[in-house]
Every structure is written in C-alpha cells, then in structure tokens.
N, C-alpha and C positions, 0 to 999 in steps of 0.2 A: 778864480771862478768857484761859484758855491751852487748846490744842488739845491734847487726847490722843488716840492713837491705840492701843487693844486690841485684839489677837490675844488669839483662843480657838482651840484646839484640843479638839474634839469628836467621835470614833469617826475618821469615815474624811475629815472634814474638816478644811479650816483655815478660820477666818472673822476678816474684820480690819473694824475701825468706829471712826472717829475722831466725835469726840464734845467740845461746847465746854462749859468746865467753868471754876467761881475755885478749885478744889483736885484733888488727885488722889480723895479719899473722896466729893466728890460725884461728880466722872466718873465712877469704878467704878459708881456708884448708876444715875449716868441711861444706862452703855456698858447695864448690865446688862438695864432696863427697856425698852431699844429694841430688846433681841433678842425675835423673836417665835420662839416652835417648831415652826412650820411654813416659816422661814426656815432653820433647823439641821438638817442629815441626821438623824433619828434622835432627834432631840427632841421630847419629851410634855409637854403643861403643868404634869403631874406631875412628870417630871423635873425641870424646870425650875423649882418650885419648891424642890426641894430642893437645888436647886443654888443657887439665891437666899439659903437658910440656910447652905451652905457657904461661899460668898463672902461672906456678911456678915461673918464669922469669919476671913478672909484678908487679907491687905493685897498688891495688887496686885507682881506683881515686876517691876521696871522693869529694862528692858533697857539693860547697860553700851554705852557710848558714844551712847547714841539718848540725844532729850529726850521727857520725857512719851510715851514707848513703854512699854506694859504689855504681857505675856502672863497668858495663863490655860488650864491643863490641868483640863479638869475630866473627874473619874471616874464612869464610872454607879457610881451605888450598888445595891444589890440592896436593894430595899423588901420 
C-alpha cells in the first residue's frame, strides 16, 4: 500500500487529501469518494456527481519530482 496525496483545485479554493491506496486508479476512486460537498467552497452534490463522471475519464496528473502527488482542476460545468 503507497500514500497518495491529491490537490484539487475548485472555484476559490485549494483542497489537498492524502489517501492509502495498492495503485494510483484506486486512490483517485477512494481521494474522490471522501470528498463530501459541503466540505468544498461551492460544491453541490450535483456537481459533484458530475464531476465523478469527469474524473472517471481522467487519469490523474502526477506532479514532476513529488512521489504519488496528484493534482485536479476541475471545471463547473453548466447543466
């Protein structure tokens, strides 16, 4: 098991959560499931699920010289 640690960037925030994982595709799975929306400035359960189908389709981007550091920009979408 390796520790990853995920920055998100969301509207006016930054939020960072390390999270214990045996690959990078489950860590994204479980960084993602421990964010709640009323933890995020500005996030709606809605949003957030649709941002759960945006990330499904992403593969995290690991940050040059870190180990298992990931970021994440994610955009509102307009529904």
């Amino acid at each position: 098991m390796k520790k990853y640690t995920f920055i998100l960037e969301f509207k006016k925030g930054t939020y960072v959560k390390q999270v214990i994982s045996s690959d990078i595709q489950n860590a994204k799975i479980v960084w993602f499931d421990s964010l709640k929306a009323d933890e995020v400035f500005g996030m709606t359960d809605d949003l957030r699920n649709i941002f759960k189908k945006q990330l499904d389709n992403e593969y995290p981007a690991l940050l040059d010289g870190m180990d298992s550091v990931c970021f994440s920009k994610l955009e509102e979408i307009i529904v």
